[in-house]
C-alpha positions in Angstrom: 98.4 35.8 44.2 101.4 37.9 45.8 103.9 36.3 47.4 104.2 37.1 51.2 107.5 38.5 51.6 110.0 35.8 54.3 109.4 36.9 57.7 112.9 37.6 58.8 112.4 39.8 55.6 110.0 41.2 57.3 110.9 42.0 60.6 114.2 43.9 59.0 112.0 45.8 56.8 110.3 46.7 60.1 113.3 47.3 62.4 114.7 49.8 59.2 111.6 51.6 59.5 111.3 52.0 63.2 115.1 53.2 62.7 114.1 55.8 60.4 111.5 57.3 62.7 113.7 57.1 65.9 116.4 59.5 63.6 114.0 61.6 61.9 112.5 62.7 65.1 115.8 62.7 66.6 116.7 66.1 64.0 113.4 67.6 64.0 113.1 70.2 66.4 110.2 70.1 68.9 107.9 73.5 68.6 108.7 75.9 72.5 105.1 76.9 72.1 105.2 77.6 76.0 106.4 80.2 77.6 107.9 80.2 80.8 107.1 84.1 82.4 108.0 85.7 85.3 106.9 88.8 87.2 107.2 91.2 90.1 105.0 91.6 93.1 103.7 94.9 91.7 100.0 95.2 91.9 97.8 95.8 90.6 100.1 95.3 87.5 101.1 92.2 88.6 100.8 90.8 91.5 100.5 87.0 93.4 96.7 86.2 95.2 96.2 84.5 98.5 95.4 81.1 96.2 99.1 81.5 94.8 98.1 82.2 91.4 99.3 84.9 89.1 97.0 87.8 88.6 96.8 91.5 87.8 96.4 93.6 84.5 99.4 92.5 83.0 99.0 88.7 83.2 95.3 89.1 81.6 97.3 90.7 78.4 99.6 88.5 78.3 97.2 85.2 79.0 95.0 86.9 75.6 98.5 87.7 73.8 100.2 84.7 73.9 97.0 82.2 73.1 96.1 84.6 70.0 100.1 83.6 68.9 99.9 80.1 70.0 101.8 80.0 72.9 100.9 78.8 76.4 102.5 79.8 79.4 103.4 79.7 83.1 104.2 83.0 85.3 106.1 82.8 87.8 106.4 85.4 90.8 110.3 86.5 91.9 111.9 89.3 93.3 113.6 92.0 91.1 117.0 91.4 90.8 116.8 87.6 91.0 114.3 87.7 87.8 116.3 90.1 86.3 119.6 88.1 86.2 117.3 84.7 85.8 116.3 86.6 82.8 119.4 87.3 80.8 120.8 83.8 82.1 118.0 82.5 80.4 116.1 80.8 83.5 112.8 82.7 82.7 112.1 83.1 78.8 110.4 86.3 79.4 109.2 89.0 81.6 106.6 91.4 81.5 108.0 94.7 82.1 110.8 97.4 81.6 112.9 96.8 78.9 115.5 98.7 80.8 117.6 97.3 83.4 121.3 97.1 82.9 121.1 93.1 83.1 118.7 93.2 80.2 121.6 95.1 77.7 122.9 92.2 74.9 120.9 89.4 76.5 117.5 90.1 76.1 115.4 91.3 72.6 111.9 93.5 73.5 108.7 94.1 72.2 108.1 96.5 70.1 105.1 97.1 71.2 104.2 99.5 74.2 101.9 96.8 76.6 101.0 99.2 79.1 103.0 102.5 80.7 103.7 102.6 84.5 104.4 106.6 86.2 107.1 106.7 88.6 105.8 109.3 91.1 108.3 111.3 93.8 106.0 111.8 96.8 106.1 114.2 100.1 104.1 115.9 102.9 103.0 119.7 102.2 104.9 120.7 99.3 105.6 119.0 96.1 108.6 117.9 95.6 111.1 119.1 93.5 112.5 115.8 91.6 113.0 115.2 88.1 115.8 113.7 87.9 117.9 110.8 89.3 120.6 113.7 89.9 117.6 115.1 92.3 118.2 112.9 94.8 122.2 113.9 95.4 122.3 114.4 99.4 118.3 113.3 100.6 116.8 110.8 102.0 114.5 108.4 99.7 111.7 105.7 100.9 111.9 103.1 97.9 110.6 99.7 97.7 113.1 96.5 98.0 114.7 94.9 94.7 112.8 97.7 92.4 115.4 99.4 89.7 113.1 102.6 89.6 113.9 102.8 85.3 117.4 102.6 85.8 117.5 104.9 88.9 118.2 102.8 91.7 122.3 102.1 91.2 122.6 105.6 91.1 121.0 106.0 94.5 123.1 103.1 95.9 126.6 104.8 94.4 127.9 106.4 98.2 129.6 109.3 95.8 125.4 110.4 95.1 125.2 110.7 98.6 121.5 108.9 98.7 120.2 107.7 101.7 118.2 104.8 101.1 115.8 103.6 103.4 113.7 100.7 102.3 110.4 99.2 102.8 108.6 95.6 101.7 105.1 97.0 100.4 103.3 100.4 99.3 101.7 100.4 102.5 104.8 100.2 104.4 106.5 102.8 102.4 103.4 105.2 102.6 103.5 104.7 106.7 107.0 105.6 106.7 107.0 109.0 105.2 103.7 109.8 107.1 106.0 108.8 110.3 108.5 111.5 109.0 111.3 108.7 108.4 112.0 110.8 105.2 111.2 113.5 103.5 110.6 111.6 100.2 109.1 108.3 98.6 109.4 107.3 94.8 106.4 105.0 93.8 104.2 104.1 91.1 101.1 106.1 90.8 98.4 102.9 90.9 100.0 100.6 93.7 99.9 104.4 95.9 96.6 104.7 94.8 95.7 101.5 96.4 97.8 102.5 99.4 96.3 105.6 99.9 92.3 103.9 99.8 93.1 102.6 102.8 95.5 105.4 104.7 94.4 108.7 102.8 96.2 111.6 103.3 95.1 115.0 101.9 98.7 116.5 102.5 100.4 114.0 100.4 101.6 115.7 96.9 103.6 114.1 93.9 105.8 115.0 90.8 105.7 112.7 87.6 109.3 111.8 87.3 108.7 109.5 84.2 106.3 106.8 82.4 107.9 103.8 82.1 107.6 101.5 79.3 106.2 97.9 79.8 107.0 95.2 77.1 107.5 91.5 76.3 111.1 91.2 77.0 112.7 87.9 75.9 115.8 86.0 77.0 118.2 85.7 73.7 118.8 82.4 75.6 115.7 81.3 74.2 116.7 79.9 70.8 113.3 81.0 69.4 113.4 84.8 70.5 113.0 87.2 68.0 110.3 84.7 66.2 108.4 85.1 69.6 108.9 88.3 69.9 107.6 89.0 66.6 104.9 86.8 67.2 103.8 88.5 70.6 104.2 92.0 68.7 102.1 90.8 65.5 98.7 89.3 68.6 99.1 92.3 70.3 98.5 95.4 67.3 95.9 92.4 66.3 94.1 92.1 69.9 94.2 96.1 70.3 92.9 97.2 67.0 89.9 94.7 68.0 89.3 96.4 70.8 89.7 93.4 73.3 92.9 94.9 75.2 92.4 97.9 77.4 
């Protein structure tokens, strides 16, 4: 028969063992298998419904992407600049996007993957016009949106030595009805947000240039200690999801 061990034998034996648990989790790291997202208002890319929930094409990839890898995630809806600099400060892990703004230089590792491509249109009444590049703009007057960087584009229109007037407006539909007004001779906007403008307030005289097609990637704070495993991760679901045929 074996003999029973005392109890205050016991309950040290015990206490030791609970000890060792409490330090061993203590040093093992706890798996950031969610990611924390945030976008711009920029549908139909990506955009906010009337329910407050993220939608658009660019939240669908990234909902398939990041399960595929093992990650959940949250999106979250801010304005340019504030996401940008929430970004690199490590606030948002990621955002779904350019890879280029001047915040996003040393403090952020991309995708090397291609997501989607957004074209950056310059629009005007009667003639096309002549725009392709920022330099272009030296001396005229440009419609843009609020907070958007354009690819890099917009501190050179906000530098008074470029002589840019700026004149801004809150939504496509606002920006179309200001260049139809004549408030300036030229607006720079993304071809499917002004296709959805121009559904509802067509206008046969309007004419574009492709300035450029912008990138879009997983772009990921080097805040997050985990970065350029996610980012591997995210790259390694998407060739995977896309050879299958089940991204567009």
């Amino acid at each position: 028969m074996a003999k029973l061990m005392p109890k205050s034998w016991r309950l040290h034996s015990l206490t030791m063992a609970v000890m060792a648990f409490v330090l061993l989790a203590a040093h093992t790291p706890v798996r950031a298998d969610t990611i924390k997202a945030a976008y711009v208002e920029l549908p139909p890319y990506t955009y906010t419904d009337a329910a407050g929930s993220p939608q658009g094409n660019l939240i669908e990839l990234l909902a398939k992407v990041s399960a595929d890898a093992g990650y959940t995630y949250t999106a979250e809806s801010a304005p340019a600049r504030r996401l940008f600099q929430g970004v690199a400060e490590g606030q948002y892990d990621m955002f779904i996007g350019i890879k280029t703004p001047e915040v996003f230089q040393g403090t952020t590792i991309a995708s090397k993957s291609v997501i989607a491509k957004i074209e950056l249109h310059a629009w005007g009444l009667g003639t096309v016009p002549a725009i392709k590049a920022k330099e272009d703009l030296s001396g005229k007057q440009v419609i843009v949106l609020t907070g958007y960087s354009y690819g890099g584009w917009r501190p050179y229109m906000d530098d008074p030595a470029n002589k840019v007037q700026v004149i801004e407006a809150r939504t496509p539909e606002q920006a179309l009805q200001l260049l139809t007004a004549g408030r300036a001779p030229l607006l720079l906007q993304y071809a499917l947000p002004m296709e959805q403008a121009l559904a509802a307030q067509p206008n046969p005289d309007l004419k574009s240039t492709l300035i450029s097609s912008l990138d879009c990637h997983f772009v990921v704070s080097l805040k997050r200690p985990d970065a350029a495993a996610l980012v591997g991760k995210l790259d390694a679901s998407f060739d995977k999801l896309k050879a299958a045929g089940k991204l567009p």
